[in-house]
C-alpha positions in Angstrom: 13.0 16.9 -30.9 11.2 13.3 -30.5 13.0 11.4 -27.8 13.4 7.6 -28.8 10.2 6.4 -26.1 8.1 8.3 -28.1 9.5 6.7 -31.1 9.2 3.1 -29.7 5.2 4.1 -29.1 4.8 4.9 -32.4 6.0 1.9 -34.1 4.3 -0.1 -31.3 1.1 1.6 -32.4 1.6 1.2 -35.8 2.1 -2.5 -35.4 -0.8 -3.1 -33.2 -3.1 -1.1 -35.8 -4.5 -2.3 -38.9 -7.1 -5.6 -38.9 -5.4 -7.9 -36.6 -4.0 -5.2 -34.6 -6.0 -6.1 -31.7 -5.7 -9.6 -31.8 -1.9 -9.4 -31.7 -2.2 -6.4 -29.0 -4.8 -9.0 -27.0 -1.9 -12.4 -27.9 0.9 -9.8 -26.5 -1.0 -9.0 -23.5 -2.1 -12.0 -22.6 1.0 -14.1 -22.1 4.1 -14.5 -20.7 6.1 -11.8 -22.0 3.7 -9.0 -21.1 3.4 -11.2 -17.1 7.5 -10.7 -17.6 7.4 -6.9 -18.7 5.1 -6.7 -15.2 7.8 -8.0 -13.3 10.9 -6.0 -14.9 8.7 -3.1 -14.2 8.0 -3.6 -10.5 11.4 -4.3 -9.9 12.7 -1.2 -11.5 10.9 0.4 -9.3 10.7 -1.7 -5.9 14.1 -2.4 -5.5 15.9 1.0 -5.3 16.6 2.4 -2.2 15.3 -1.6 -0.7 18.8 -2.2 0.7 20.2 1.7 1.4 17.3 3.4 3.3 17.9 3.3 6.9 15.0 2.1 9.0 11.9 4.3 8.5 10.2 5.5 11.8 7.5 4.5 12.9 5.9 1.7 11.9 8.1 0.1 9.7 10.5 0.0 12.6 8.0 -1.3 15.3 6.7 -4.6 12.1 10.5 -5.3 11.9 11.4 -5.0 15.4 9.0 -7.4 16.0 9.2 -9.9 13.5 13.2 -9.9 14.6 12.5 -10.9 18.2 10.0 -13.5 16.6 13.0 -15.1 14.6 15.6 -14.8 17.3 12.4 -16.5 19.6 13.2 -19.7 17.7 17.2 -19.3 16.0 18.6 -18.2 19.3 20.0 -20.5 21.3 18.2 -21.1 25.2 20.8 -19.6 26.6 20.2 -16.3 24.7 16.9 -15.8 24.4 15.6 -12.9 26.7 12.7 -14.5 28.9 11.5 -13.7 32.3 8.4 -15.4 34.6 6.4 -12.1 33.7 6.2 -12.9 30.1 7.6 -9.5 29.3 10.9 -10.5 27.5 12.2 -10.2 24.2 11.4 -13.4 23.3 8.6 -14.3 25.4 5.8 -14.3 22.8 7.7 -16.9 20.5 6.1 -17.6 17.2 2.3 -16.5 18.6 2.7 -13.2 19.9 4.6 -10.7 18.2 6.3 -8.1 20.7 8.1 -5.0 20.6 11.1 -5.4 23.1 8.6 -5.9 26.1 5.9 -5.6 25.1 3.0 -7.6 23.3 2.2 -6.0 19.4 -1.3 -7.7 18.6 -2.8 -4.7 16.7 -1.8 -6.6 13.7 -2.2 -10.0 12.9 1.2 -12.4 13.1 1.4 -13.3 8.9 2.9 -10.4 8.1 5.6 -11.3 11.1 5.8 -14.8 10.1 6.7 -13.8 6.2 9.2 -11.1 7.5 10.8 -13.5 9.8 10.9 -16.2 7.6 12.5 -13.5 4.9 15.6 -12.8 7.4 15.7 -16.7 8.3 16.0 -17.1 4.2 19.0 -14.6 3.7 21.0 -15.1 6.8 20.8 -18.9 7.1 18.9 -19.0 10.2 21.3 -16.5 11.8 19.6 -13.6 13.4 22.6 -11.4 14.4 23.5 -11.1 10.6 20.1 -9.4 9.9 19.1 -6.1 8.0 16.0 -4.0 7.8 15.8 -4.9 4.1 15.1 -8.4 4.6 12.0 -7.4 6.2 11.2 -5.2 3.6 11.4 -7.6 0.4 8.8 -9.5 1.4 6.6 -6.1 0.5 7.8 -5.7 -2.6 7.2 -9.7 -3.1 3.3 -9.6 -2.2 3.2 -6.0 -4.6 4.6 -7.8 -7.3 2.0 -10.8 -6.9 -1.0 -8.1 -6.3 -0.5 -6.5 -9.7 0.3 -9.9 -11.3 -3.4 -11.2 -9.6 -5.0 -7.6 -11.0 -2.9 -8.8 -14.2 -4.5 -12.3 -14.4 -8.2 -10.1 -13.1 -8.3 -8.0 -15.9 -7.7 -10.2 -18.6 -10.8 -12.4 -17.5 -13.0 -10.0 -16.8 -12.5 -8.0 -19.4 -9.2 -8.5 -21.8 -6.0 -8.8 -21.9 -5.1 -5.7 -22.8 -7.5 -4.0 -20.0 -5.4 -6.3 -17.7 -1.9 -5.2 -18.7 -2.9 -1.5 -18.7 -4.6 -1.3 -15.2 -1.6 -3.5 -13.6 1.1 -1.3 -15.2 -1.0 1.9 -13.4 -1.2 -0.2 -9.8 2.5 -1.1 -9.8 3.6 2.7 -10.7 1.6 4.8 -8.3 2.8 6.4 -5.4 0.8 4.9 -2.8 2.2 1.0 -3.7 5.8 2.3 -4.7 6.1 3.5 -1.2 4.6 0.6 0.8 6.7 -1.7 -1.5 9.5 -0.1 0.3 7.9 -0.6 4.0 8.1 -3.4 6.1 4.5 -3.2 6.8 1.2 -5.1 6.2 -0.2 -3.5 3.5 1.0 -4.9 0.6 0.6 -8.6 2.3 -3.0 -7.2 2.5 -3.4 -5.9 -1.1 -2.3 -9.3 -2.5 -4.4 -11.2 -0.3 -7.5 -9.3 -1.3 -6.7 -8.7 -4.6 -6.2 -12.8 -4.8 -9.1 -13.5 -2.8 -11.3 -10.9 -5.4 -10.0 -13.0 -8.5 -10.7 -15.9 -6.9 -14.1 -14.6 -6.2 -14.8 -13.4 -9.5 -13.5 -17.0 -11.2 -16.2 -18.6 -8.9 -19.0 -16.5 -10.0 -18.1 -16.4 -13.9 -17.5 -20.3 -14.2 -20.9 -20.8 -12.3 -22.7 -18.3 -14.7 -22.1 -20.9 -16.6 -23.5 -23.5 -15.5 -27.5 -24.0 -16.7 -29.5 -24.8 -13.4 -27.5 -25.4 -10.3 -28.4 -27.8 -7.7 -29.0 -27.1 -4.1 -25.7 -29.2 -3.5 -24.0 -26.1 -4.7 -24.0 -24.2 -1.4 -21.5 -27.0 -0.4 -20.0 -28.4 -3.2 -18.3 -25.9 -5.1 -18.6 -26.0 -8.9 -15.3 -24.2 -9.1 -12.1 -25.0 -7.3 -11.6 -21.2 -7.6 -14.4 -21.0 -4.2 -11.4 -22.5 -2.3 -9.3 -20.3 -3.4 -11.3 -17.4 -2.2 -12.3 -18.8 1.1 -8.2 -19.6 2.2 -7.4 -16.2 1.0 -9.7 -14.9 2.6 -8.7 -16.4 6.1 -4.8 -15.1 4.9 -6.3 -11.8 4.8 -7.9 -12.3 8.4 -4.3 -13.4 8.8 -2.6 -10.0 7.8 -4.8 -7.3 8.8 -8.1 -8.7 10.5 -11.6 -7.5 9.4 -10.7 -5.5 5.9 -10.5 -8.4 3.4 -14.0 -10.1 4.5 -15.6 -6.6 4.9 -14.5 -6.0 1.6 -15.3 -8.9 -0.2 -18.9 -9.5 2.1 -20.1 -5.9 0.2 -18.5 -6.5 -3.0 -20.5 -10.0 -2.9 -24.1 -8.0 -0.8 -23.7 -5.6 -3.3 -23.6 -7.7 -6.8 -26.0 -10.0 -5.4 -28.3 -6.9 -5.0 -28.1 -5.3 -8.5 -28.0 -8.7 -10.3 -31.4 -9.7 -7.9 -29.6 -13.2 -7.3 -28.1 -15.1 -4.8 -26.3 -17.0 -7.3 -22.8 -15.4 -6.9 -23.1 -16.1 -3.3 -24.1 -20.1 -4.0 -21.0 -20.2 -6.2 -18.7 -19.7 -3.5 -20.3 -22.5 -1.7 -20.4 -20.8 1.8 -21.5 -23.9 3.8 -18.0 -25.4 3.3 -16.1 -22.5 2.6 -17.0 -20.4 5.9 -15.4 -23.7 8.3 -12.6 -23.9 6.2 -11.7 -19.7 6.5 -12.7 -21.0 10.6 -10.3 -23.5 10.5 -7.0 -21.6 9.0 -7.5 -18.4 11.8 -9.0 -20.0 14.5 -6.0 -21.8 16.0 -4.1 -18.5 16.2 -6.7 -16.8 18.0 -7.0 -19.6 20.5 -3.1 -19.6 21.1 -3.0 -15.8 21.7 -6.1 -15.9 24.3 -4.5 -18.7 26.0 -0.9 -16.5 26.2 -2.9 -13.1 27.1 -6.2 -13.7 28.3 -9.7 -13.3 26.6 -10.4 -9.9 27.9 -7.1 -8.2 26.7 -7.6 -9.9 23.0 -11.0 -8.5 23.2 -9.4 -4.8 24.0 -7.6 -5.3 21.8 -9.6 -6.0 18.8 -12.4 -3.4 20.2 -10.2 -0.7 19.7 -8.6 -1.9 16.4 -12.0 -2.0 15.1 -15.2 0.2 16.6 -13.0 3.0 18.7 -11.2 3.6 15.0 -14.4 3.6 13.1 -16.1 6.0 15.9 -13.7 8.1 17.3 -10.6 9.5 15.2 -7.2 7.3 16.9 -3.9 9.0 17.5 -5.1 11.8 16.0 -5.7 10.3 12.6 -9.0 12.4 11.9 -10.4 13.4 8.3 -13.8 14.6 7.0 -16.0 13.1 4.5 -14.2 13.1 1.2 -10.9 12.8 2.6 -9.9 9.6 0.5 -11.3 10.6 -2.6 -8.6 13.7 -2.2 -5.7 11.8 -1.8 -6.9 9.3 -4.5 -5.5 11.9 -6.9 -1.6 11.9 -5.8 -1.3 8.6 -4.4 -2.7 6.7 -7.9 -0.8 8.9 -10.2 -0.6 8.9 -13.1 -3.1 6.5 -13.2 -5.8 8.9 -12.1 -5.6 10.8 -16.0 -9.0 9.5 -17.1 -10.4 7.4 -13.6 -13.4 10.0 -12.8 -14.9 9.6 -16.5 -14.1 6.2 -16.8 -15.8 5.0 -13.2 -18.5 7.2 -14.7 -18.9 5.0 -18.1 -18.3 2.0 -16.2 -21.4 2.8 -13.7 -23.5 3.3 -17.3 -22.0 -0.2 -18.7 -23.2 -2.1 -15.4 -26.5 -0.7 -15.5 -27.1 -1.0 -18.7 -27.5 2.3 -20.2 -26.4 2.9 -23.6 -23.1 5.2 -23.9 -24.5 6.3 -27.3 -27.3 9.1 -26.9 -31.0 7.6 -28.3 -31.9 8.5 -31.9 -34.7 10.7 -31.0 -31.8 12.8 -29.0 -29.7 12.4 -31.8 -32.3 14.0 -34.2 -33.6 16.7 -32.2 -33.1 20.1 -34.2 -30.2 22.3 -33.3 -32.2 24.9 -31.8 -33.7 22.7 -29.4 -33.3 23.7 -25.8 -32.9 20.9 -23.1 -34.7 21.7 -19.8 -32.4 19.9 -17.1 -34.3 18.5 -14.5 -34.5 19.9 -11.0 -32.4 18.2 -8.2 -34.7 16.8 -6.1 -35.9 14.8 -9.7 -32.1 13.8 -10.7 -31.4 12.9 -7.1 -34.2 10.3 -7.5 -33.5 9.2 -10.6 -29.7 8.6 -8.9 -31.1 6.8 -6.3 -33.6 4.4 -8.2 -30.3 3.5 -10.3 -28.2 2.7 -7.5 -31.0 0.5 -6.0 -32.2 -0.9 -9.4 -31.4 -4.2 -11.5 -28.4 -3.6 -13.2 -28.7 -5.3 -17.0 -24.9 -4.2 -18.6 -21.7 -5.8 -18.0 -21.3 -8.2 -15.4 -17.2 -7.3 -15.2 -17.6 -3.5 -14.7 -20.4 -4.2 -12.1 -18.4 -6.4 -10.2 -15.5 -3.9 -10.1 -17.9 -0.9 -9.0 -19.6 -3.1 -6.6 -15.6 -3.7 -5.0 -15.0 0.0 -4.7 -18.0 1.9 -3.8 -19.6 0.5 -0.7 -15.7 -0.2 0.7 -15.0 3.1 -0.1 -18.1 4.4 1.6 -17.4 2.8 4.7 -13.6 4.2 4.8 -15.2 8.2 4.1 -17.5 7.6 7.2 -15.2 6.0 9.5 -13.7 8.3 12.1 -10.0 7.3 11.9 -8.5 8.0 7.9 -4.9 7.1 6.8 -4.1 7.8 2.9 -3.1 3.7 2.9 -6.4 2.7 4.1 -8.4 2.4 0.4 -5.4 1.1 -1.0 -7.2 -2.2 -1.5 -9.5 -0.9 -3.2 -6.9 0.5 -6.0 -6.6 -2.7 -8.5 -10.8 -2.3 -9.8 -10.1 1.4 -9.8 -7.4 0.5 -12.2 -9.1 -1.8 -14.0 -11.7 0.6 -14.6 -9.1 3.5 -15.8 -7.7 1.2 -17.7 -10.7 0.6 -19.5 -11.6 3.9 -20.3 -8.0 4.7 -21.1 -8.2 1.9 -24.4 -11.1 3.5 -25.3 -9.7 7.1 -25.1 -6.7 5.9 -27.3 -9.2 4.2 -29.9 -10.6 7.7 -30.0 -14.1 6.1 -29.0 -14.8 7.8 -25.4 -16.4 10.8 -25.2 -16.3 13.5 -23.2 -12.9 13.6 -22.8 -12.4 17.1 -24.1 -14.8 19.2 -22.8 -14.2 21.7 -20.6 -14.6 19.7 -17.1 -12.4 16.8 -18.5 -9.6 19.9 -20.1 -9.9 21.3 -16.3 -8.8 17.8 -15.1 -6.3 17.1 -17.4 -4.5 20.2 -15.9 -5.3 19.3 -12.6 -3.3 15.8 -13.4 -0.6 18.1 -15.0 0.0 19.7 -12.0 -0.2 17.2 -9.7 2.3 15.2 -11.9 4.6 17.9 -11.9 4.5 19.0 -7.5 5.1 14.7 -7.3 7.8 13.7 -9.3 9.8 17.6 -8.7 8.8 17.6 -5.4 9.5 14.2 -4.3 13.4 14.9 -5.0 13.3 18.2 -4.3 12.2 18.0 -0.6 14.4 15.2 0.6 17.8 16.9 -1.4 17.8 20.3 -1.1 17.2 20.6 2.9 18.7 17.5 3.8 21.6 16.4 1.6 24.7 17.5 0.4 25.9 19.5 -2.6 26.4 16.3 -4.6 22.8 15.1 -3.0 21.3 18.1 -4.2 22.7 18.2 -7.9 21.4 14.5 -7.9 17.7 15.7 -6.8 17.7 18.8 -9.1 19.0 16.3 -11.7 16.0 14.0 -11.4 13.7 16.9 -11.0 14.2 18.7 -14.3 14.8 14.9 -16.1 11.1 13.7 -14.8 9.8 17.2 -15.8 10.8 17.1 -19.3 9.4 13.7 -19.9 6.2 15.2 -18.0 6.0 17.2 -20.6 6.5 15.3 -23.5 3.5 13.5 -22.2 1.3 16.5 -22.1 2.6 17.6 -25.6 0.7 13.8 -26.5 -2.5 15.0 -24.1 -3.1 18.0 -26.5 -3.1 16.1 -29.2 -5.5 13.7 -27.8 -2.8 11.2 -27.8 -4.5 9.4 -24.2 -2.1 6.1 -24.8 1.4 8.0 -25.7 0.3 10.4 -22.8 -0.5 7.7 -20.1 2.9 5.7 -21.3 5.6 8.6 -20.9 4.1 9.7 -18.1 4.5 6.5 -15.9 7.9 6.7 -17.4 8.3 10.0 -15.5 7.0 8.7 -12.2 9.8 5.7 -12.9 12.7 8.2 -13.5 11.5 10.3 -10.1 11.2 7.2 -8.2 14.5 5.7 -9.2 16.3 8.9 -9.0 14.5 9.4 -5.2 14.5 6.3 -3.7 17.5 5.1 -4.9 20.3 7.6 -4.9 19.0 11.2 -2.9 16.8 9.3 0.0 19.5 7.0 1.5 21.8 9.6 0.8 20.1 12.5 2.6 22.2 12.7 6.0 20.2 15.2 7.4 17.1 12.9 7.3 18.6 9.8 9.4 19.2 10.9 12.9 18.8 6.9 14.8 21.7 5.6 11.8 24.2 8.5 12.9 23.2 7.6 16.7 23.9 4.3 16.3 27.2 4.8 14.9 28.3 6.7 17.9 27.2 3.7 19.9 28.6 1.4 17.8 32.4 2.9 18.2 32.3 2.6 22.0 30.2 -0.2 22.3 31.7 -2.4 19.9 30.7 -5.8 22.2 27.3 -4.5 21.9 26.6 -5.2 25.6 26.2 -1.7 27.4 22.7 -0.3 28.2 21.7 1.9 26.4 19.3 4.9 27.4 17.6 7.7 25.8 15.7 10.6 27.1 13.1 12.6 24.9 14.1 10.5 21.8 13.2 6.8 22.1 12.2 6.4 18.4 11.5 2.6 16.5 14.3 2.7 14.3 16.9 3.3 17.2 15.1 0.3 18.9 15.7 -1.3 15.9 19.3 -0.6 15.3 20.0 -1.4 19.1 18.4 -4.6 18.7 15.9 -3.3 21.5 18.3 -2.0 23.8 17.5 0.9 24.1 16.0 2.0 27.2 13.6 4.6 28.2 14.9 7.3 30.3 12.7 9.3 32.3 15.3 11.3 34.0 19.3 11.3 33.1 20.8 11.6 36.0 19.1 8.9 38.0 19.5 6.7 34.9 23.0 7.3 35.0 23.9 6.1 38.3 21.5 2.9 38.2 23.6 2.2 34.7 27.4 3.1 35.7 28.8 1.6 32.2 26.0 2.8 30.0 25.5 5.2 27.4 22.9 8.0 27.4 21.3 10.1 24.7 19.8 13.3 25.5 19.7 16.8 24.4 21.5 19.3 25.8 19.3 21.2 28.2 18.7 17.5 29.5 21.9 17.8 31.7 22.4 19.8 34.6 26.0 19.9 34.2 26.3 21.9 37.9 24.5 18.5 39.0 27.6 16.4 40.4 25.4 14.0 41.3 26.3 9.7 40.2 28.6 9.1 38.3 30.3 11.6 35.5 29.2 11.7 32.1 31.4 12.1 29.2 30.4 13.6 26.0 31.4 11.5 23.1 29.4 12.5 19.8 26.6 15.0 19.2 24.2 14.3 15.9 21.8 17.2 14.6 19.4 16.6 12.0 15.6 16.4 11.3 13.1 14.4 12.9 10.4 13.7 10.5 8.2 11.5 13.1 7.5 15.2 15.1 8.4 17.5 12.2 11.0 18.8 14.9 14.4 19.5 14.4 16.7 17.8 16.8 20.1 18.2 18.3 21.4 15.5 20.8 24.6 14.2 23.3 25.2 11.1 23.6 27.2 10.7 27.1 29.5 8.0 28.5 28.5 7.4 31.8 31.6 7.3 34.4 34.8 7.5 34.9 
C-alpha cells in the first residue's frame, strides 16, 4: 500500500523529468516558493514544545536567567532594581555584564543576551514581570531559520539551486539544530552568524574571480560590498561566541588560499579596511567590561574559555580523537545517508581528478589483476594531494576547505561537546546534498557496493534508535498512561514511514528515500517535542517545586532556600531567589518566614533547634542534570 507522500514524489519526479525537467526543478528551487517551503518547514519543526517545555537545566536556564536580570537592569524601575556598592546585585551588570543572580556570566559574549532580552522586551511590552522562558527561546529558532535560509542562498551560488534547497532542508531537520532551536543558548546565534559571514565570504571571492587584474587598491577598497558583509558578521560572531567564527573562517580562507596558490581570495575581502571595521563593532564592549571588572579577571576569563578548554578537558567534557566524527552520524540525521561518499567525490571534484576511471583503466582485460599500492606509497600519495594545487571546482573546494581544518582542530582539542562542529554542518550539507542529486540522477557511483550497503544499514538503524527512541525514553519512564500511548503512538508512526523510506533505498530510490525519511524525523520531532516532552511529569522536578512555592508564596516575597538542589531552572522560575543553603537548620533561623527545600535525610527532625519547620509539599521525580533520581520537602519555616 503506497501512502499519498510517496505519491506526491512521484508525480513531482515525473514533472521535473523529461528535457526541461531541470530547468523547472532549478526555477522551483531557486525562488521564493522553495525560500517559503524553508520556512514552513522550520517552523513545523521549531515551534513545538517552544512555549510548553519547562526551563531546561543547565545552560539554557543560566543564558535566560541572565538575559532577564539584563532586561529588568533597564525596564525596572530604580526603586526595584537589586544593586549593592559590591557590584554583586541582580542588576548590577546592566546592559554590559550579563550576571547570574550575583554573579558576573562573561564566558559568553553579551549578543546572545542582548537578542534574548530584547525578545522578552518585544512580547511583554517592556514589562519584565510578565516574562516566559519561551521568549528567550524564539530568538533560537529565529537565527536557525536565517542559518538554513543563508546555507539556502549558499548553495544555490555556489553550486545550484537545487543543491541549495536539498542541503538546507537536511540542516533544518537534523537533530543537533532541532534541539538547539529549542534552547535558549548561543549556538544557533552562532551558526547564523558564521554561516552568514561564510556566504558573505564566498560572494567576495566569486565576484572578484571575476574581475581580470586587480589593483593593489583592492586590499582596501573592496570590489564587492559582500567583504563588508563578511567583516561585520564576523565581529557579530566575536559578539556571540568569541574566537570560533574568525578561527573558522581564517582556515577556511589559509586553507583555499593554499590549494588555489593565491592570495586573491584574501585581497577580495579587502582586510586593510575590513579588520578596523570587525575592531571597531567588538572593541567598545570589551573596553566597557574591563572597565566594570578589571583587565586581569577579563583575561581569566578568556584564558580559560579558550587555551585551558583546548588543553585540558573542562568540567569533565573529555573525548578522544574521533569523537565528533561519531556523533556526526545521529546528530545530522538523516542527512548523513550519502555524506561519507559524497565528501569523498567532492575532495576528487576540488582537486581535480576525474570521477570517471581513465580509458586505459577502462580497457584493461577482465583478467587483469590490480596490484594495490603499499601504505607507506598511498599515505604519500594522500599527503602530496592535500598539500597540492587543487585544479577542480572552486565551490566544493571552498566547502571542504570550511570543514576539514575546523574540524581538525575540534578532534584535537581537549574539551569536546556534540554542539561544538555544529558550524561546520551547512558545507557538510551542501556537500551531501550534492552527492544526493547525483545519486537520484543514478550518476554516482559507488553507492552500492558493499561498504556503501554496510552504511545504508548503519543509517537504517540509527534512524530507527532516534526517532523510536526519542519518544520512547521521555514517555514510558516519565509520563502517564495517556503520555505513553502518545510516545508509543509516535514511535510506531515514525517507524513505518522509516520504512517506507528504506523500501525506496533498495530500490536505489536515493531522492524518495532521503524525502520520507526527513518526514519521519518531522513526525518524531513533532510528536516528542510537542506533546510527550512538556507532558512528561516525571521529568520536571524545579516546575512542580515552584508550584509548591507559588501556593504559599503567592506575593512572591519570601526567601527562598535550597539545600542539595540549587538547579538553573529553579533560579529561573524564582526569579533568582533562590538561595543556597549549606546547612538547613542554621538557614532556617537566619530566614524565620522562608521556605526551604531539602531532602528528607537533610532534617534532623529530633533537632528543636530555631524555629519549626512545617512540611507543606514533597515532589519526586528525575533529575536528568545528575542522572539521579530525587525526592525532596519543601518546609515552612516557623510557627
Amino acid at each position: 500500500m503506497r501512502s499519498w507522500f510517496e505519491d506526491m514524489l512521484d508525480d513531482l519526479r515525473t514533472a521535473l523529468t523529461g528535457p526541461v525537467g531541470r530547468w523547472r526543478a532549478v526555477r522551483l528551487a531557486r525562488g521564493l516558493p522553495a525560500g517559503a517551503v524553508l520556512v514552513v518547514l522550520c517552523l513545523a519543526v521549531y515551534l513545538p514544545g517552544q512555549f510548553r517545555i519547562p526551563p531546561v537545566d543547565r545552560d539554557e536556564s543560566r543564558f535566560a536567567q541572565a538575559s532577564r536580570q539584563m532586561f529588568e537592569a533597564v525596564a525596572l524601575p530604580a526603586t526595584q532594581r537589586d544593586t549593592n556598592d559590591e557590584g554583586t546585585g541582580l542588576h548590577d551588570g546592566g546592559l554590559i555584564v550579563p550576571m547570574v543572580q550575583g554573579k558576573p556570566r562573561l564566558n559568553k559574549p553579551p549578543l546572545i543576551y542582548w537578542a534574548q532580552a530584547g525578545s522578552a522586551a518585544v512580547f511583554t511590552a517592556g514589562d519584565p514581570t510578565r516574562d516566559a522562558i519561551w521568549m528567550y527561546r524564539l530568538p533560537s529558532a529565529l537565527f536557525a531559520t536565517i542559518a538554513v535560509l543563508a546555507t539556502w542562498r549558499l548553495g544555490a551560488r555556489a553550486f545550484d539551486p537545487r543543491t541549495g534547497f536539498v542541503g538546507a532542508a537536511l540542516l533544518a531537520i537534523c537533530p543537533m539544530v532541532v534541539w538547539d532551536a529549542h534552547q535558549a543558548r548561543a549556538d544557533q546565534l552562532l551558526l547564523a552568524c558564521t554561516t552568514l559571514a561564510m556566504l558573505a565570504m564566498w560572494r567576495a571571492i566569486d565576484r572578484d574571480r571575476r574581475v581580470p587584474s586587480p589593483t593593489p587598491r583592492a586590499w582596501i577598497v573592496p570590489a564587492s560590498p559582500w567583504a563588508m558583509v563578511f567583516w561585520t558578521t564576523l565581529a557579530l560572531g566575536i559578539l556571540a561566541k568569541g574566537p570560533i567564527t574568525p578561527m573558522i573562517a581564517a582556515l577556511t580562507l589559509l586553507a583555499f588560499c593554499i590549494k588555489s596558490r593565491s592570495v586573491r581570495p584574501l585581497r577580495a575581502l579587502a582586510p586593510a579596511i575590513g579588520l578596523p571595521i570587525t575592531i571597531a563593532i567588538t572593541l567598545p564592549w570589551v573596553i566597557a567590561v574591563i572597565d566594570r571588572v578589571g583587565f586581569d579577571t577579563y583575561r581569566s576569563i578568556v584564558f580559560g574559555e579558550t587555551v585551558a578548554r583546548s588543553g585540558s578537558a573542562m568540567e569533565g567534557h573529555w573525548g578522544p580523537p574521533g569523537y565528533h566524527l561519531v556523533f556526526l552520524v545521529p546528530l545530522f540525521w538523516p542527512g548523513v545517508l550519502l555524506t561519507a561518499i559524497s565528501i569523498a567525490r567532492a575532495c576528487r571534484r576540488a582537486q581535480g581528478v576525474p570521477l570517471e576511471r581513465p580509458e586505459s583503466e577502462a580497457d584493461e582485460p577482465a583478467e587483469t589483476v590490480r596490484v594495490r599500492p603499499p601504505l607507506p606509497v598511498r599515505a604519500m600519495a594522500f599527503i602530496r594531494a592535500l598539500l597540492g594545487l587543487a585544479t577542480g571546482r572552486r565551490a566544493e573546494l571552498f566547502c571542504l576547505c570550511w570543514i576539514l581544518p575546523s574540524w581538525i582542530v575540534f578532534e584535537l582539542v581537549a574539551t569536546k561537546l556534540p554542539h561544538y562542529t555544529l558550524p561546520l554542518y551547512p558545507p557538510i550539507a551542501l556537500l551531501t546534498a550534492r552527492g544526493l542529486l547525483q545519486a537520484a540522477a543514478r550518476a554516482l557511483k559507488g553507492v552500492d557496493d558493499a561498504a556503501a550497503m554496510l552504511g545504508h544499514r548503519i543509517w537504517l538503524g540509527v534512524g530507527a534508535v532516534l526517532i523510536a527512541g526519542l519518544p520512547l525514553v521521555i514517555a514510558v519512564p516519565f509520563g502517564g498512561w495517556a503520555i505513553k500511548g502518545a510516545g508509543a503512538f509516535t514511535a510506531l508512526l515514525a517507524l513505518w514511514i522509516l520504512w517506507r523510506a528504506w523500501r525506496r533505498l533498495t530500490m536505489n530510490e536515493f531522492g524518495g528515500a532521503q524525502a520520507i525519511s526527513v518526514l519521519a524525523m518531522a513526525v518524531a520531532f513533532v510528536g516528542t517535542l510537542g506533546v510527550v516532552m512538556p507532558r512528561a511529569d516525571g521529568l520536571w522536578i524545579s516546575p512542580k517545586l515552584d508550584a509548591l512555592i507559588r501556593a504559599h508564596d503567592p506575593a512572591r516575597d519570601r526567601p527562598i532556600g535550597a539545600v542539595h538542589y540549587h538547579e538553573d531552572s529553579l533560579v529561573f522560575l524564582t526569579r533568582g531567589r533562590l538561595d543556597k543553603a549549606d546547612d538547613a537548620r542554621a538557614w532556617a533561623r537566619a530566614h524565620p518566614r522562608g521556605l526551604l527545600i531539602t531532602r528528607p535525610e537533610d532534617i534532623d527532625r529530633a533537632d528543636l533547634r530555631g524555629p519549626p519547620l512545617t512540611e507543606v509539599g514533597r515532589v519526586r521525580g528525575y533529575n536528568y542534570s545528575n542522572g539521579r533520581l530525587t525526592d525532596l520537602v519543601v518546609w515552612e519555616v516557623g510557627p
